[in-house]
N, C-alpha and C positions, 0 to 999 in steps of 0.2 A: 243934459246933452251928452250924446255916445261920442265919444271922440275918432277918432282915425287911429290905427293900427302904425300908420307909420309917421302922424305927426301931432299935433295939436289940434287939427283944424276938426269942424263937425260933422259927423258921418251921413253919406246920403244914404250909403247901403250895405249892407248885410251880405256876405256870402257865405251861406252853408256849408258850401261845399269846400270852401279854404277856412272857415272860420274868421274869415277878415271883417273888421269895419274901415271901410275908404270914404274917404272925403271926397268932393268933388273932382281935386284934381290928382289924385293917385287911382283914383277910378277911372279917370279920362287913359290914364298913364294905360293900368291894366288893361282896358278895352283894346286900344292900340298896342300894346305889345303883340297881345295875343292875333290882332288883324297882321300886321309886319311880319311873326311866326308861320303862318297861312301863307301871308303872298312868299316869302323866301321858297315856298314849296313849291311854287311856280314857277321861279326863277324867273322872276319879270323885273326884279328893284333894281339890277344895276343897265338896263339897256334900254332904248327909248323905245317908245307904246304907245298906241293910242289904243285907250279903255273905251270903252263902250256900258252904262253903268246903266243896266234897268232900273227904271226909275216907277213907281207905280203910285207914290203920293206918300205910304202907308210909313211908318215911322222906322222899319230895318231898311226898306231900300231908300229912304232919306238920309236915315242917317249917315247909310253908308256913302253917299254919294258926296257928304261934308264930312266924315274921314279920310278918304283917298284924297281929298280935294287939301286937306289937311296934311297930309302925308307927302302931299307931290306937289303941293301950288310951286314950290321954288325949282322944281326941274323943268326946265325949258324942252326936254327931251321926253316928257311924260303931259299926254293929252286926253283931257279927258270928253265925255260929250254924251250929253243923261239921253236915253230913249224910253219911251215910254208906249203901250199898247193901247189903244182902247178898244175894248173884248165890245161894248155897245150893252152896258148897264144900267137902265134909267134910273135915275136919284143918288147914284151912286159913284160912278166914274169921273163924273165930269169935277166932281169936290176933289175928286182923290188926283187928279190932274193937275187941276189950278192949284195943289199945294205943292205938285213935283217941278211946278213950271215956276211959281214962287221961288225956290230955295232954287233952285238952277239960274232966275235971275240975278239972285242974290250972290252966290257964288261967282259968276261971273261966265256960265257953262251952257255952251250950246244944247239948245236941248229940241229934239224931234220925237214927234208924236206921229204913229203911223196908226192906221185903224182897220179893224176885222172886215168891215161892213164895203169898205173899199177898194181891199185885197181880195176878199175873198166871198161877198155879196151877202155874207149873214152875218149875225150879230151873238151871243152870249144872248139874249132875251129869247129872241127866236130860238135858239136853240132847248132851248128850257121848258118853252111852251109847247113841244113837240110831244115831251114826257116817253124820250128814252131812256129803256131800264138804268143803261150804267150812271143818268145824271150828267147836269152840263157842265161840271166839271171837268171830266173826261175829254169834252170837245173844244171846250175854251183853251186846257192846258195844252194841247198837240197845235192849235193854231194859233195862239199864243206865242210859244218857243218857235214854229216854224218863222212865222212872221219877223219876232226876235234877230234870228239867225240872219235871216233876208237881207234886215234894214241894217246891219251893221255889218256884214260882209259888205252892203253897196256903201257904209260907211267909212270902209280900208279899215277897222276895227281890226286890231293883234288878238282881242279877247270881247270878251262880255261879262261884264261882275254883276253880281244878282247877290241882292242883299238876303239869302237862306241863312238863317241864324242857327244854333246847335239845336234847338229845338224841332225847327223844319228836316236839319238832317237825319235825327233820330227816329222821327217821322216816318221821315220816307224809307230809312231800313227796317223798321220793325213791319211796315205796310208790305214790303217784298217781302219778310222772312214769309210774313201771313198767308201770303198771295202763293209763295213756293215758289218762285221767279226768281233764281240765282242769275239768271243770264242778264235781269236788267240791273240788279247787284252791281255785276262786272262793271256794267254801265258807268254806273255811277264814279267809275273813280276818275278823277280829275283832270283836268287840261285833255281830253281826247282830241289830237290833232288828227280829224280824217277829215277825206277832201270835200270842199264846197261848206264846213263848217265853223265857225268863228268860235275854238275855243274858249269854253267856260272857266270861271274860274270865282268861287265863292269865299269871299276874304273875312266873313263873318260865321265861318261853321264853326268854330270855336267859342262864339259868344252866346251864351242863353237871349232866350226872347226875353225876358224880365230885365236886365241888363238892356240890353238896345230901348226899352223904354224908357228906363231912367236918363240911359244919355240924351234921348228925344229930349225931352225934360230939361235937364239940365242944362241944355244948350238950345233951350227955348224954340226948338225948331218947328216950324208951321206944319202939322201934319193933318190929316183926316183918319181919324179912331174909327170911323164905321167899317165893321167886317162885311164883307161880301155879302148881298143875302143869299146866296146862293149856297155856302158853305155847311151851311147844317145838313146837306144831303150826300156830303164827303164823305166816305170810311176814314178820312184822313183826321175828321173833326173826335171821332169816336178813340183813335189811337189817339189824338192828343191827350182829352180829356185822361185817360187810362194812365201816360206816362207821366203825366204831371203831380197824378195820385201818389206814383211811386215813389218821384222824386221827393216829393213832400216828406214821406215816409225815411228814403236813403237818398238824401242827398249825391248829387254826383252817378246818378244812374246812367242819366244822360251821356255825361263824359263816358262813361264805362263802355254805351251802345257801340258809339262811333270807335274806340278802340279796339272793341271787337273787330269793328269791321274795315278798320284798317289791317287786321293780321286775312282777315279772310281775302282780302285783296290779294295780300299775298301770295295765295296761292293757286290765284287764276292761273288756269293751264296756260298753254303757250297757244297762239293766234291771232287773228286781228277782227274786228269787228268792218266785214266788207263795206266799203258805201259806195252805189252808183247813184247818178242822175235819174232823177223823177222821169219816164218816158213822157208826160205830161204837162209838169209846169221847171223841169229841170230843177228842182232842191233835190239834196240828200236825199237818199233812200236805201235801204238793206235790199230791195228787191225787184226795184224798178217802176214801183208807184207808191210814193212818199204816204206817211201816215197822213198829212192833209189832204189829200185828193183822196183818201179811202171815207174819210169822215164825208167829205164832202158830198161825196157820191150816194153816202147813207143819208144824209139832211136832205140833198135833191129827191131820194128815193120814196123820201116819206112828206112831201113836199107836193109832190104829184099824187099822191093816193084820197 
């Protein structure tokens, strides 16, 4: 038996990248520090909030949603309330629901399900079956977060936590370096309070996805392991695959990404990222007709033909 680094007790896991062996509960320790370090950068711990926590079934935004619940069950001043989408995925969603709706019962956490098909009259299947170049990725994730944004502003939400693990954020910067997209770079950096939208805020970007499975695990938590099928036609699944090589090779690569690109943050010029109202359906927009009503208009376009 490997023992823990910091006690007697039996290791559940290995970290490369610190060279530690932790036990169950100096590992629980670690995770949650590191989640507490993240939220202080939001400045949300000392003032009441109602969170708004995507819930998607899958084992990072599970788990996250029995961390904070963990983190905050005893402040009377901190609210939490799991939301969850459904994009309209046959064989696949409704599993990945009934385990968000599970641990939300369990919890003790109100929890709302809004749906693509009923906002917005199409589905993720539909969309896929169309066989546009960019892939239904592209149209699930804009009406996805639009949706997101909707139901938890009409929820009085301070924010929205979305279980993105350090993996997920690596991800998606190495996907704009590729892409040559600095401007949605800028994007990405944290809590953007502009008007009409319900600051984000990701309390798990410091934690590897290996990591959030083990705590799945270890705290026995009901989740749904099936990925997307949809996801093999992501450029996102191709940069996975690529960074995980590395990391394998240099540990801590990952870590490395994301502090890069916190210096690059840095040094965003001075401005603000405009938002008007959708001329159309009134959400956010840079230009006066919101990324969902432009998709939309493409899926009707090719709908009619």
């Amino acid at each position: 038996m490997i023992s823990c680094d910091r006690c007697s007790g039996r290791a559940v896991i290995f970290q490369k990248y610190s060279g530690k062996h932790l036990c169950a509960h100096h590992f629980e320790e670690d995770v949650h520090r590191k989640v507490k370090e993240v939220l202080r950068t939001y400045r949300i711990l000392g003032k009441p909030c109602r969170i708004a926590v995507a819930v998607s079934g899958g084992k990072d935004s599970t788990s996250l949603l029995l961390i904070l619940h963990s983190l905050f069950s005893y402040r009377e001043d901190v609210e939490l309330v799991a939301v969850s989408i459904d994009e309209g995925i046959e064989g696949y969603r409704s599993r990945t629901l009934a385990a968000a709706s599970a641990v939300a019962e369990k919890l003790g956490v109100e929890h709302v399900v809004e749906r693509l098909d009923e906002n917005f009259g199409v589905t993720t299947d539909l969309m896929a079956s169309q066989g546009h170049p960019q892939g239904p990725c592209s149209f699930c994730g804009v009406l996805r977060k639009g949706l997101l944004n909707k139901t938890a502003r009409e929820l009085s939400a301070d924010v929205i936590a979305t279980g993105h693990n350090l993996d997920d954020e690596a991800q998606t910067v190495m996907l704009n370096y590729l892409k040559g997209d600095v401007d949605r770079l800028y994007r990405l950096r944290p809590k953007r309070a502009l008007k009409g939208m319900v600051p984000r805020i990701k309390p798990l970007r410091r934690v590897p996805e290996k990591e959030m499975g083990i705590y799945a695990i270890v705290h026995k938590i009901p989740i749904e392991t099936a990925a997307c099928p949809y996801i093999s036609r992501a450029m996102r699944q191709e940069v996975k695959d690529l960074l995980n090589e590395i990391e394998a090779k240099h540990p801590g690569t990952k870590y490395s990404i994301m502090r890069g690109f916190e210096k690059i943050l840095e040094l965003q010029p001075p401005g603000s990222y405009e938002v008007i109202a959708c001329t159309r359906c009134g959400e956010p927009s840079s230009d006066g007709i919101c990324a969902s009503c432009r998709l939309l208009d493409q899926i009707r376009a090719e709908q009619s033909l």
